[in-house]
C-alpha positions in Angstrom: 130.8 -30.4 56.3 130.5 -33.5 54.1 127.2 -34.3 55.4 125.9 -30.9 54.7 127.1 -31.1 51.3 124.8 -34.0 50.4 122.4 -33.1 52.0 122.5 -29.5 50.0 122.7 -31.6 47.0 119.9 -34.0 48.0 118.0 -31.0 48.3 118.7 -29.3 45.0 118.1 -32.3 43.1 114.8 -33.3 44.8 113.6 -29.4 43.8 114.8 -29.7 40.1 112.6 -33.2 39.9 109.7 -32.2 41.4 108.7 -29.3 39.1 110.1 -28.3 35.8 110.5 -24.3 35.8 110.1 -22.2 32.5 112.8 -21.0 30.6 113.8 -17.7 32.4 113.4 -19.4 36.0 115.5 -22.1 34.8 118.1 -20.0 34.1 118.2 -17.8 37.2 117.8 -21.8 39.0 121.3 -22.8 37.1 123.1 -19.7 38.4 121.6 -20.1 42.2 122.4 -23.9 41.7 126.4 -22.9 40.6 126.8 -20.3 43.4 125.2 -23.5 46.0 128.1 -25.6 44.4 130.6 -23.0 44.9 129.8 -20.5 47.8 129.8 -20.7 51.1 127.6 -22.4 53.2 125.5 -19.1 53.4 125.7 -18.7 49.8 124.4 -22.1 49.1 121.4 -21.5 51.2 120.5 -18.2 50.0 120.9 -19.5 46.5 118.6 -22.7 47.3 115.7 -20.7 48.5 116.1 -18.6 45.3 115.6 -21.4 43.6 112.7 -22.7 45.6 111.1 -19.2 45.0 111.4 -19.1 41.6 109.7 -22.7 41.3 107.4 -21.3 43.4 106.7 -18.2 41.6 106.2 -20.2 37.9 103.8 -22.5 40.1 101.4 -19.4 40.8 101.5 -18.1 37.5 100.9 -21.4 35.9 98.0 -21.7 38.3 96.7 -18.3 37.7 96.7 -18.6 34.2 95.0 -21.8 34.6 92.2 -20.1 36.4 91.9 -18.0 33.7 91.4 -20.2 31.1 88.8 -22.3 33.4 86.8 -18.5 34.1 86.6 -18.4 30.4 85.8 -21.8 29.3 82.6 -21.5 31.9 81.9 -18.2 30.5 81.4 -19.7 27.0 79.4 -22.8 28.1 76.7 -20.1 29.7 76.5 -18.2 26.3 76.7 -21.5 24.4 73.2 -22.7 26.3 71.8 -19.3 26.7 72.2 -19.1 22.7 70.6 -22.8 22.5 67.7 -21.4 24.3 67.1 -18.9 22.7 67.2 -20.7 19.7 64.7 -23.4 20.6 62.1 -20.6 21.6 62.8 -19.4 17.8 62.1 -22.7 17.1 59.0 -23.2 18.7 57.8 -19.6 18.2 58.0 -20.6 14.3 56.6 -23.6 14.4 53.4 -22.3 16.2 53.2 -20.0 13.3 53.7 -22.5 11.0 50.9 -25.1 13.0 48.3 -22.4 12.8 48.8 -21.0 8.8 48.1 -24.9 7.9 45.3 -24.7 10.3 43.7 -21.9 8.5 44.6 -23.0 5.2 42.5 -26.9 5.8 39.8 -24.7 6.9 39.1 -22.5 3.6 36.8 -19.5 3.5 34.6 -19.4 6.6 31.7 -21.4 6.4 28.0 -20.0 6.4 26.0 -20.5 9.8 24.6 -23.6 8.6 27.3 -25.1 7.9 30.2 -27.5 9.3 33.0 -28.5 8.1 34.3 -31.2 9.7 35.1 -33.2 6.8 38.3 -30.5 5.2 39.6 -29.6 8.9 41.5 -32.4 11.6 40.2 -33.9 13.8 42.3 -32.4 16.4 41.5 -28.9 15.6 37.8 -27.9 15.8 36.5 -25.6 13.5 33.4 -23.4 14.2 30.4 -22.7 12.4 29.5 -19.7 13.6 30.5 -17.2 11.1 31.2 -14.3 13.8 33.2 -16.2 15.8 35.2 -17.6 13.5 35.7 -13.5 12.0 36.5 -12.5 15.5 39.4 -15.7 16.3 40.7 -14.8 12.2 40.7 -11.4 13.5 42.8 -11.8 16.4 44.9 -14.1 14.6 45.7 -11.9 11.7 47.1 -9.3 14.3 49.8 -11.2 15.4 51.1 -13.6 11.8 50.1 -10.1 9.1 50.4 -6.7 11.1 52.6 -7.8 14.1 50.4 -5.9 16.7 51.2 -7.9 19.9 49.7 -5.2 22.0 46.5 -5.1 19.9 46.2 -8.7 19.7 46.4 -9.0 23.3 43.3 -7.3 23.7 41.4 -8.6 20.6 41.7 -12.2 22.1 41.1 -11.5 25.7 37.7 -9.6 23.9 36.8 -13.2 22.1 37.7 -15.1 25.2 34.6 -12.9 26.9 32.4 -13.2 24.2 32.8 -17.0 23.4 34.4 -18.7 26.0 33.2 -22.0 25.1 34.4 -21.6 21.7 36.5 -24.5 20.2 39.1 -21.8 19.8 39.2 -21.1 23.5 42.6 -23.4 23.9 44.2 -22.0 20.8 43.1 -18.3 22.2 44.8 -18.6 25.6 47.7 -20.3 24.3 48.3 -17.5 22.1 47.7 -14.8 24.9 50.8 -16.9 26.9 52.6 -16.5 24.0 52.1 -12.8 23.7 52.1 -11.9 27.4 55.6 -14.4 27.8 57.0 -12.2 24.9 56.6 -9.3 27.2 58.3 -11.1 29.9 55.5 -11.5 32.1 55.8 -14.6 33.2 53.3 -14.9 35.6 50.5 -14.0 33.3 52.1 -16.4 30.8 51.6 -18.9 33.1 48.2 -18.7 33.9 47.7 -19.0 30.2 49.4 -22.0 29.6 48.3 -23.7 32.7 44.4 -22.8 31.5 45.0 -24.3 28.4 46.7 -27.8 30.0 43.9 -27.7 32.9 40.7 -26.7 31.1 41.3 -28.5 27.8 43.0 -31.4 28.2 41.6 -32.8 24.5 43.6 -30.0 22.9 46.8 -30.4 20.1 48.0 -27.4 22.2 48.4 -29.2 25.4 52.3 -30.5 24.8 53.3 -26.9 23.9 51.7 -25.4 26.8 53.4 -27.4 28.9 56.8 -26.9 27.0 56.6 -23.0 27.5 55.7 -23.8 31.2 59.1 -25.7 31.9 60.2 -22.7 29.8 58.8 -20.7 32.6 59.7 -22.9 35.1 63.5 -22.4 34.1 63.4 -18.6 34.0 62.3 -18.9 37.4 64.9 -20.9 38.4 62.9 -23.5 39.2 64.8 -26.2 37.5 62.5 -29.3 39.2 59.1 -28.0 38.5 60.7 -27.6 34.8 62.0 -31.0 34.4 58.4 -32.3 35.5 56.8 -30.3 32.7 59.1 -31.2 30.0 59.0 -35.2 31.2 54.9 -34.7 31.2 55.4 -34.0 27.4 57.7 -36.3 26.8 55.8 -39.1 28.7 52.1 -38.5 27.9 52.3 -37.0 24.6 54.8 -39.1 22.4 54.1 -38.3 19.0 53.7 -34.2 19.8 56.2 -32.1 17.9 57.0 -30.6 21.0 58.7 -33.7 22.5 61.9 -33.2 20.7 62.8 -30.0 22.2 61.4 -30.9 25.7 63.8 -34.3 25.1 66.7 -31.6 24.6 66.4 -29.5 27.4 65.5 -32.4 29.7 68.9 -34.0 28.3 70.7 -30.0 29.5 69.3 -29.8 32.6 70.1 -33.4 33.7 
């Protein structure tokens, strides 16, 4: 009898060590552990395993809570980086915007046929001297930055496209269809876009971005490696572009 007493008690102390109970369990655990010191033999069993499943029962509701809490933390972190996304394509939808007003605004009034000038508009952005080109690319232009019809100007640069497609807005033209088309969620046509514009003018300023809105792409698709080799292509061969700050950042989100 001794020796099942200390071994009860060895028992009972090693279960009141090993986990700390909350308050309600604990108090149930003090009357089990007063019956065990009091009862019979019986009694001190049954009231031992009452203990044991009350520890046990605090453990799984501790641990369910904690599941919980980690289902909900991982919930937040997708909507925190779906939000940052979204937020650079705001970002990089305004500053195309912003890239092609300035354009516009070095380049003045259109020039007359005979005329080029080269001298008021960057290097890195052509300007033509042919008077109806230049009306038709404005015209396309002005349907997406002043009246805001996408569906219009969809059609009005895939029309300049056919009628000038060696014109030195042919980059700047099928960059802004990927844009329009992407916006549409067709991202297959969007593609073929950008890829145009980083295959058939490699000279061009709009390069970098198309190759930014291709990892874009890329990561819609779920095709996380082809996107980290377009953002590292901007990062890597064009330095100085404005678009290697958010390729940086979602290289850096990815990795």
């Amino acid at each position: 009898m001794k020796k099942t007493m200390i071994v009860l008690a060895s028992l009972l102390s090693a279960a009141a060590i090993a986990n700390p109970a909350p308050v309600s369990d604990i108090s149930r655990s003090r009357g089990a552990v007063s019956t065990a010191a009091s009862g019979s033999i019986e009694q001190r069993l049954e009231a031992l395993e009452r203990v044991v499943e009350a520890r046990a029962n605090a453990q799984l509701r501790m641990q369910q809570q904690l599941e919980q809490l980690l289902d909900e933390v991982s919930e937040l972190r997708g909507q925190t980086e779906l939000h940052s996304h979204q937020l650079e394509e705001i970002v990089q939808r305004q500053r195309d915007i912003y890239q092609e007003i300035e354009r516009r605004m070095a380049a003045g009034p259109a020039p007359v046929a005979t005329q080029v000038q080269t001298s008021i508009e960057p290097a890195t952005t052509p300007f033509s001297s042919d008077v109806s080109e230049n009306d038709a690319y404005d015209r396309a232009v002005q349907m997406v930055l002043r009246d805001r019809r996408y569906d219009a100007a969809i059609t009005e640069f895939e029309r300049f496209l056919q009628q000038y497609p060696n014109s030195v807005y042919a980059a700047n033209a099928n960059y802004w269809l990927g844009e329009l088309v992407l916006r549409d969620n067709e991202l297959s046509k969007a593609k073929t876009y950008f890829q145009r514009v980083v295959q058939n003018f490699a000279d061009s300023s709009k390069v970098p971005d198309a190759l930014f809105k291709l990892g874009q792409i890329a990561e819609r698709e779920n095709n996380l490696n082809a996107a980290k080799g377009y953002y590292r292509q901007v990062v890597q061969q064009h330095p100085n572009a404005p678009a290697v700050r958010l390729a940086q950042g979602r290289l850096d989100s990815l990795n």
